[in-house]
C-alpha positions in Angstrom: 84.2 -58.5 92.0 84.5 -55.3 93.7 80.9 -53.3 93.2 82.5 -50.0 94.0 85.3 -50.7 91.0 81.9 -51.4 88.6 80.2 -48.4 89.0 82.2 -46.6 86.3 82.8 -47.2 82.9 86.0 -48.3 83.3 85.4 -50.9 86.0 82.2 -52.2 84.0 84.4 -52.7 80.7 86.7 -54.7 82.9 83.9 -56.7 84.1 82.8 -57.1 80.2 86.4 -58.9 79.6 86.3 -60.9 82.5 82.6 -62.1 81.7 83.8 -62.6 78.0 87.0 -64.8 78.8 84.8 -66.8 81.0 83.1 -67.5 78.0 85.5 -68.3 76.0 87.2 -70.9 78.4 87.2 -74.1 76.9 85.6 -75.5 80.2 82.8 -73.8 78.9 80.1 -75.2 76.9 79.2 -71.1 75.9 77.0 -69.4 73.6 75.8 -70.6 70.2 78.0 -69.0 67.9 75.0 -68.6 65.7 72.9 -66.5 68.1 76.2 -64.2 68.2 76.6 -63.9 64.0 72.4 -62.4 63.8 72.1 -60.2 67.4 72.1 -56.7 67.1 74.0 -56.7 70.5 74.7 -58.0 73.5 74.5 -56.7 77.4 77.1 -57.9 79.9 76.5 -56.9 83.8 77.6 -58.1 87.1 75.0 -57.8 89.7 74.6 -59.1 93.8 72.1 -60.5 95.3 71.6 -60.2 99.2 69.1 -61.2 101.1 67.0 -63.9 103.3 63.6 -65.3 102.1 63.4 -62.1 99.7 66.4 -61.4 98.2 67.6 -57.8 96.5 69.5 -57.8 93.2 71.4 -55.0 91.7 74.2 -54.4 89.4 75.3 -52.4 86.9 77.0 -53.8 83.4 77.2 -52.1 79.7 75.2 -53.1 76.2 76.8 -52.7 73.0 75.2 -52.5 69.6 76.0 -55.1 66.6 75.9 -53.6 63.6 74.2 -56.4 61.4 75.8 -55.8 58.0 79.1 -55.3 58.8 79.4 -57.2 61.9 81.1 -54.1 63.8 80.4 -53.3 67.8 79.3 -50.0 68.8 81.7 -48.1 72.0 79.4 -49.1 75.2 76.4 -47.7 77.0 75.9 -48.5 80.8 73.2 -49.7 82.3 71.6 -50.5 85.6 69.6 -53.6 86.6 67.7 -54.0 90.0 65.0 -56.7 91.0 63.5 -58.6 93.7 63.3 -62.7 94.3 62.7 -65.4 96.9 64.8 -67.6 97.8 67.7 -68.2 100.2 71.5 -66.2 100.1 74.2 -66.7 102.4 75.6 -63.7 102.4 76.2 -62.0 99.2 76.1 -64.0 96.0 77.4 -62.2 92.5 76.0 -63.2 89.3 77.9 -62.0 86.0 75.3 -61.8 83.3 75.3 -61.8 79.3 72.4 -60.9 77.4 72.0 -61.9 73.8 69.5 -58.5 72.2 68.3 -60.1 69.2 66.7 -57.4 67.2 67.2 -53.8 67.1 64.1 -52.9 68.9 65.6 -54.9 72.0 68.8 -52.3 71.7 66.5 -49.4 71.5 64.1 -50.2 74.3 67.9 -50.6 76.8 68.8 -47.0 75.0 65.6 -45.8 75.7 64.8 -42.8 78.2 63.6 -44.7 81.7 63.5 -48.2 82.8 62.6 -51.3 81.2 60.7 -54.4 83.3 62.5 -57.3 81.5 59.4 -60.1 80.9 56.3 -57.5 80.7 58.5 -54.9 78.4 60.5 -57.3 77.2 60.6 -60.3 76.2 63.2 -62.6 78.3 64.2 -66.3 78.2 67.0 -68.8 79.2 69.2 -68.9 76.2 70.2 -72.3 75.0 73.6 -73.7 75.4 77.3 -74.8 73.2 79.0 -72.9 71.0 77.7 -74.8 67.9 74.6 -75.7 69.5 71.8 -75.0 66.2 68.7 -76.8 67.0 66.3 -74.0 68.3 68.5 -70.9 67.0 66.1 -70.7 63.9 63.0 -70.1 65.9 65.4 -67.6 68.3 66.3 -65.4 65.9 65.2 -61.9 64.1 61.7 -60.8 64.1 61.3 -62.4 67.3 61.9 -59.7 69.6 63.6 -62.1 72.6 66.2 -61.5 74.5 68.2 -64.6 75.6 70.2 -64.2 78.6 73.1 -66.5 80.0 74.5 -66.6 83.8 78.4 -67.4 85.6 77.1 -68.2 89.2 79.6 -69.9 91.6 81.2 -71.2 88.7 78.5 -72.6 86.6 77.3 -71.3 83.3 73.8 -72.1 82.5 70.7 -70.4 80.9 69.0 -68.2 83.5 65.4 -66.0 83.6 65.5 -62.4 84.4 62.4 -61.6 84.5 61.1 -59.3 86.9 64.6 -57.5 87.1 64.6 -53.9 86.2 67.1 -52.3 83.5 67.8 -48.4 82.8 70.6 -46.3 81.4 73.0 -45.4 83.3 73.4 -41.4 81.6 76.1 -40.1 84.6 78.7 -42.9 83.7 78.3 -42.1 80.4 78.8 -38.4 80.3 81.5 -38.9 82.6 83.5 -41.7 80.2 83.2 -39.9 77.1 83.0 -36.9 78.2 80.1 -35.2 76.5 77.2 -33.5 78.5 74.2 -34.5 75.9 75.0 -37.7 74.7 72.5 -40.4 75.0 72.1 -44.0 74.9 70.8 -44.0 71.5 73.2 -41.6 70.2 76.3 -43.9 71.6 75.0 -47.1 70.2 73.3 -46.0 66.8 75.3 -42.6 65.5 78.3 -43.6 64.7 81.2 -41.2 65.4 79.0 -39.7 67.8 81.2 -40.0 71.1 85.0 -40.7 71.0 86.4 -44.1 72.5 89.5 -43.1 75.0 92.3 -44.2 73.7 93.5 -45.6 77.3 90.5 -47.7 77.4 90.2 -51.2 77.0 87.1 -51.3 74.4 89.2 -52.2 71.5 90.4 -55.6 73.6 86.6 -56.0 74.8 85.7 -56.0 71.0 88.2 -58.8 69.9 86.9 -60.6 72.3 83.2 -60.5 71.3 84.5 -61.6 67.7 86.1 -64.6 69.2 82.9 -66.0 70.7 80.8 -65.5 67.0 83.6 -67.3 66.0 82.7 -70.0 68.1 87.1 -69.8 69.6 88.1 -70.4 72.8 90.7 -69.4 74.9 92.6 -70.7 77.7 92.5 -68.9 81.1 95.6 -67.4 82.1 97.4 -68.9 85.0 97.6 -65.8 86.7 93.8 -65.0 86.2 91.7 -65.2 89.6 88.3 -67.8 89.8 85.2 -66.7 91.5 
């Protein structure tokens, strides 16, 4: 993960795919399927964390919108995240992030002018685990106003707690991908037709694969793909 190839759209739509075909590697015991088929949307970030004793955190990622009734994924909107921890890093340690959004409210408050203090602003938990995992997705689900976030660190997937960390739009990457001067968060993830997708872009594949994991498919990793 290369943080100066994130920091733009593009880069942070590549990041997306990558995070989404680790998810859908067999290997993978994944996201319930079920939490996928309700959310209103999903965020997917890479972030680093450096430090000794207190550790930084930042990264940058993008949240897309689920449209609820017809199941269709908004273009992206990018975002920022930035915290503070304890605990001990040799050298620099990347995270790659997914964050089931629940209900609409959670999308709004990400879309939102200023930043948002996941766990006071927010509500934030560890997201359970497998693909057709059910058990607790009930009590998970809408009218709940959680956001259940998922982690790839060093290899292993697992639930993880965010909160604490710090999230905000990222309005100069957006302007700069789709090329409009006014466009906002909200506008990008809610207005349909409001910003056109670049045709060279990669959003289209980045959508496919988000269908896959509501399906609950997975997808062997390509030879050729590099683990990190």
């Amino acid at each position: 993960f290369n943080v100066r190839d994130g920091v733009n759209m593009e880069g942070m739509i590549e990041n997306a795919i990558r995070i989404c075909d680790k998810a859908l590697d067999p290997k993978t015991v994944g996201v319930p399927r079920k939490l996928l088929e309700v959310c209103s949307g999903v965020a997917l970030l890479s972030e680093v964390e450096i430090g000794f004793l207190v550790t930084w955190t930042g990264g940058t990622g993008i949240v897309l919108r689920r449209d609820t009734k017809s199941g269709q994924w908004s273009p992206p909107s990018a975002v920022g995240i930035a915290g503070l921890g304890i605990g001990l890093v040799a050298g620099a340690e990347r995270k790659d992030i997914i964050m089931v959004l629940i209900d609409d409210d959670v999308v709004k408050a990400l879309s939102a002018k200023g930043q948002i203090k996941l766990g006071s602003q927010m509500s934030i938990a560890a997201g359970p685990l497998g693909r057709e995992m059910e058990g607790s997705i009930n009590a998970s689900t809408k009218g709940a106003g959680i956001t259940l976030t998922y982690s790839f660190t060093k290899g292993l997937f697992a639930g993880i707690n965010l909160e604490g960390a710090v999230v905000g739009a990222r309005d100069d990457a957006n302007r700069k991908f789709y090329g409009k001067v006014n466009v906002s968060p909200k506008d990008i993830l809610f207005e349909e037709g409001a910003v056109s997708v670049p045709e060279w872009s990669r959003v289209k594949e980045l959508h496919k694969k988000l269908n896959l994991m509501e399906k609950g498919e997975t997808i062997a990793p390509d030879s050729t793909t590099v683990e990190y």
